[in-house]
C-alpha positions in Angstrom: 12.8 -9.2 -26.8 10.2 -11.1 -24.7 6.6 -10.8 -25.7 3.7 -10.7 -23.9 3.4 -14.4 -23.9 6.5 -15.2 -22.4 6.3 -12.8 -19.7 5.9 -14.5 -16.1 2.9 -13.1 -14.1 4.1 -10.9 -11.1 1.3 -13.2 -9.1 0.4 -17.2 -9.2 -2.8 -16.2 -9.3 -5.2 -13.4 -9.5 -5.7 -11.5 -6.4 -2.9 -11.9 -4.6 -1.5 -8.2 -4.8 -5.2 -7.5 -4.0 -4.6 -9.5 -1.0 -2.0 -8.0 0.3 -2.5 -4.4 -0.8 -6.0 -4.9 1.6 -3.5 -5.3 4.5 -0.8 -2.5 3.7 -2.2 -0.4 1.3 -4.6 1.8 4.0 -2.9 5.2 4.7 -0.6 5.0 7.7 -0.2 1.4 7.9 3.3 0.9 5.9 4.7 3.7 8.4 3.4 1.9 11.8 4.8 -1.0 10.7 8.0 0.1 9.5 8.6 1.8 13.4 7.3 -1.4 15.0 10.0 -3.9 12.6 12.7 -1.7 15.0 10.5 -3.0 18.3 7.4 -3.0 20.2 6.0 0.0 20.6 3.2 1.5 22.6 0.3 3.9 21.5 1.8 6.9 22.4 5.0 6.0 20.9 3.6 5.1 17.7 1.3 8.3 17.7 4.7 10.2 17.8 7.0 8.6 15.9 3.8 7.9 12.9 3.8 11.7 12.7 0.0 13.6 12.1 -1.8 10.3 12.3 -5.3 11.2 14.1 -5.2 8.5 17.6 -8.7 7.3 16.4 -7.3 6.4 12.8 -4.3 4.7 14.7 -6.3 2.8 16.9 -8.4 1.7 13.8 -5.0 0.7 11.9 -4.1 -1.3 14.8 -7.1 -3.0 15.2 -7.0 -3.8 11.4 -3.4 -5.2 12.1 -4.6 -7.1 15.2 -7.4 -8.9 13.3 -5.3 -10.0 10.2 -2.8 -11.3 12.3 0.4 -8.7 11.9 0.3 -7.3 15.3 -0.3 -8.5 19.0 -1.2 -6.5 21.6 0.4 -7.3 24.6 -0.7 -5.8 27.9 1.6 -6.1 30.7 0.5 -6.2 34.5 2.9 -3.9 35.4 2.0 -1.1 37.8 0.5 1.4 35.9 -0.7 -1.4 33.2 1.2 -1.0 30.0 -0.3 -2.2 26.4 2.0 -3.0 23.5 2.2 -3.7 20.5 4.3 -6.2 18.6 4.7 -7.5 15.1 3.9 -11.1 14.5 5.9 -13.8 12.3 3.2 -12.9 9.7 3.8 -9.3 10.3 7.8 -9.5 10.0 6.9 -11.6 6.5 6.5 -8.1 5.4 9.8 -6.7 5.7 10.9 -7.6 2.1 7.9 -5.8 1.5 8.9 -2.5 3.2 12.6 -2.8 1.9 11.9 -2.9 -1.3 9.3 0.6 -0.9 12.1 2.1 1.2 14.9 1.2 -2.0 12.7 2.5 -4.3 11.4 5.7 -2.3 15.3 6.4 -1.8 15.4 5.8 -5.7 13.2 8.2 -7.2 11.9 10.7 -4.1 12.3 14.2 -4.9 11.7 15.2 -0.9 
């Protein structure tokens, strides 16, 4: 039986979960990620595939996303103009992340 002592820390150093969890842990964000891993998506297209997400909580999300580095936005000169919105290197770093909530949502949901 391991003690205490001889337990390795889940992080190398304090805050790091803290880190991270300031990135994903807001409501909504895990699920517009998980829909842009599959590809870039527009507004619209993450408003309906996010589910009952309010557009001005979405926008905020993305902005969030935008800042930290997860997501570009990408607006295309097309005729009409078309914005959208991509996962980063950084961003797709998080898709170990996302697996591992997925196997364990599969594991113990009751839905």
């Amino acid at each position: 039986m391991k003690t205490a002592s001889s337990v390795k820390p889940l992080e190398p150093r304090v805050g790091c979960i803290a880190s991270a969890m300031q990135i994903i842990g807001s409501k909504w964000t895990a699920l517009i990620l998980r829909d842009l891993f599959a590809s870039p998506k527009r507004f619209c297209e993450l408003e309906k595939s996010v589910g009952s997400i309010n557009p001005r909580t979405l926008s905020q999300r993305l902005d969030d996303l935008e800042k930290q580095a997860i997501i570009a936005k990408q607006t295309r000169t097309e005729t009409p103009a078309c914005t959208e919105y991509a996962l980063t290197p950084k961003g797709q770093d998080l898709l170990p992340i996302l697996r591992q909530m997925a196997a364990w949502g599969t594991k113990y949901s009751s839905l």
